[in-house]
C-alpha positions in Angstrom: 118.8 102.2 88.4 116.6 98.8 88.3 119.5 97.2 89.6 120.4 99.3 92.5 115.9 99.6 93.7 115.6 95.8 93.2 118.3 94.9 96.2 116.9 97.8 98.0 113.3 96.9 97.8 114.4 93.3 99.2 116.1 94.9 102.0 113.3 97.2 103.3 111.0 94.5 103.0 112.8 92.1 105.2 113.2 94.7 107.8 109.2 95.4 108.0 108.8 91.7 109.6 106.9 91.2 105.9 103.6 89.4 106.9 100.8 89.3 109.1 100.3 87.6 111.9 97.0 86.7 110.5 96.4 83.8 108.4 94.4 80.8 107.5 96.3 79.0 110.5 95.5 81.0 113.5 93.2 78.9 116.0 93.4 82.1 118.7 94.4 85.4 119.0 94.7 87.3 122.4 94.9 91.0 122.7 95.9 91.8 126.3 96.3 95.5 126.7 97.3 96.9 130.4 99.1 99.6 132.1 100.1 103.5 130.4 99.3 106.9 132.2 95.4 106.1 133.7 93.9 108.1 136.7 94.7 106.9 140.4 93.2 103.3 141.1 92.7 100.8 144.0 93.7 97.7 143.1 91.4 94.6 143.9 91.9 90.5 143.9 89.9 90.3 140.9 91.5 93.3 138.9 95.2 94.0 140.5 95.7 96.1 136.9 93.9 98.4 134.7 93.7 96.4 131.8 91.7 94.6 129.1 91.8 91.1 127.5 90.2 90.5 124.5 90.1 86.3 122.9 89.1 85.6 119.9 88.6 81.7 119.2 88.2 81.1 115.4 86.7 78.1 115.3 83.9 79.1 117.2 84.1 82.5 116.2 83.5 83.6 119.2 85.0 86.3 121.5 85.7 86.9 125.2 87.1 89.3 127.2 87.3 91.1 130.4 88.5 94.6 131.0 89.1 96.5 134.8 88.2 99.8 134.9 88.0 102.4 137.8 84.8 102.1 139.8 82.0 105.0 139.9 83.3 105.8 143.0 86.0 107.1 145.3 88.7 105.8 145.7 88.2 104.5 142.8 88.5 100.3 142.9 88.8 98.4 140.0 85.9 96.6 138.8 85.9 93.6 136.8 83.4 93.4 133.6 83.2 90.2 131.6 81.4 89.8 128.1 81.5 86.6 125.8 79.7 86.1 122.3 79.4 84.4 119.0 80.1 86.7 116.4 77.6 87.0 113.0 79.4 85.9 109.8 79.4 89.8 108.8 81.2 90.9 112.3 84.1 88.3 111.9 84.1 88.9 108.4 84.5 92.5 108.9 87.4 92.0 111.9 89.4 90.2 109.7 91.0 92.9 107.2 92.0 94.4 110.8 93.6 91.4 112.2 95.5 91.1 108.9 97.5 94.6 109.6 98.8 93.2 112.1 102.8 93.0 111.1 105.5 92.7 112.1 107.8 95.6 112.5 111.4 96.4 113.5 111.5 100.1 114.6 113.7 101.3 117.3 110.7 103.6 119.3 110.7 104.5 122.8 108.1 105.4 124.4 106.7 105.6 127.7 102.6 107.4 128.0 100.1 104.6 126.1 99.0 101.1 127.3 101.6 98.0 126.4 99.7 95.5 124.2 100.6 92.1 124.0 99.2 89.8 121.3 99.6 86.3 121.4 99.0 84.3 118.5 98.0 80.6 118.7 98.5 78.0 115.2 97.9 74.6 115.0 101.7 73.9 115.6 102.6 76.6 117.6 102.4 80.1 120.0 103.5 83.1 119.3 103.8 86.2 121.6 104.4 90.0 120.3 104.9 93.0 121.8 104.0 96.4 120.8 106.4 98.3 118.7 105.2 101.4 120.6 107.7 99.6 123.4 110.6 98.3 121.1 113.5 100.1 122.7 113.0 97.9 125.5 115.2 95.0 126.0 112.8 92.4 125.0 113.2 89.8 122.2 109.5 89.4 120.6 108.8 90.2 117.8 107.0 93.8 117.9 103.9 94.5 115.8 102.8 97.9 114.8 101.5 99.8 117.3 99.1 101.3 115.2 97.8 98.4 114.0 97.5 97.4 117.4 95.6 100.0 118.3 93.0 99.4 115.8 92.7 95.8 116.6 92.0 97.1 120.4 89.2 98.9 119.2 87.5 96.6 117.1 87.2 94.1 119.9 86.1 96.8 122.3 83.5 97.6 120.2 82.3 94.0 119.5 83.0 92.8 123.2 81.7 95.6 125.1 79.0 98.4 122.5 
C-alpha cells in the first residue's frame, strides 16, 4: 500500500501548482480585479471599467489602490476613488498568512458570473502574471491561482485600502 500512496501523493502534489506565490522574494504584488455580473454603468475617461486595483510594495510596506464604482446617481457614472498608506507592522504581519494561500492550481473550471482577478507578482529577477482559476477553461496560458484564495486576498486589501 506505501508503495502505490507514495507515487500517488507525488502526483497530486505536482498537479496543485505546489507553492505560493508568496515568499521572501516578492518586491510587489498587484491584485487587479474587474468585470463579472455588476449593475448598468456609464463608463468615464478615468474609470472605463468597474474594477479595483490593489499594490502592495513590500519594501515600503505600503499599499495603493484605486477602485471605480457606480456613482450615487443616475445614470450611474463611474467614479474613481484612490487611497494609499503605510501599513503598521501588525497589518502587514497579519496580510501575510493570506498572501501565502495564494497557489497555484490546475483545475479545469468554467465559469462565467464573478469578477476575473489578475495577480501579478513582482521578484527581484522577475514578473509573474496569474489568472484566476475561477476562469481556467479559458484559453489562456498563466498559471491560475485559486480563486478562493483570491478572493480572500481581494478582501483583505479592501479592507486595509478602503475601511
Amino acid at each position: 500500500m506505501r508503495a502505490f500512496l507514495v507515487p500517488m501523493l507525488g502526483v497530486a502534489a505536482a498537479c496543485d501548482g505546489g507553492g505560493s506565490v508568496w515568499s521572501s522574494s516578492v518586491t510587489q504584488l498587484v491584485l487587479h480585479s474587474s468585470g463579472g455580473f455588476v449593475a448598468p454603468y456609464q463608463p468615464t475617461a478615468d474609470c472605463p471599467i468597474n474594477g479595483v486595483e490593489y499594490t502592495l510594495v513590500v519594501a515600503g510596506r505600503s499599499l495603493s489602490a484605486w477602485r471605480c464604482e457606480r456613482g450615487p446617481t443616475a445614470p450611474y457614472p463611474l467614479v474613481r476613488t484612490t487611497a494609499s498608506r503605510g501599513l503598521a507592522p501588525a497589518e502587514y504581519n497579519a496580510l501575510v498568512p493570506t498572501l501565502e494561500a495564494l497557489r497555484v492550481i490546475s483545475v479545469d473550471t468554467c465559469g462565467a458570473d464573478k469578477p476575473e482577478v489578475i495577480v501579478t507578482v513582482t521578484e527581484r529577477s522577475r514578473t509573474i502574471e496569474y489568472g484566476d482559476s475561477f476562469y481556467s477553461c479559458n484559453d489562456d496560458h498563466r498559471p491560475t491561482i485559486d480563486t478562493n484564495a483570491l478572493d480572500a486576498a481581494a478582501a483583505a486589501f479592501r479592507q486595509l485600502a478602503f475601511p
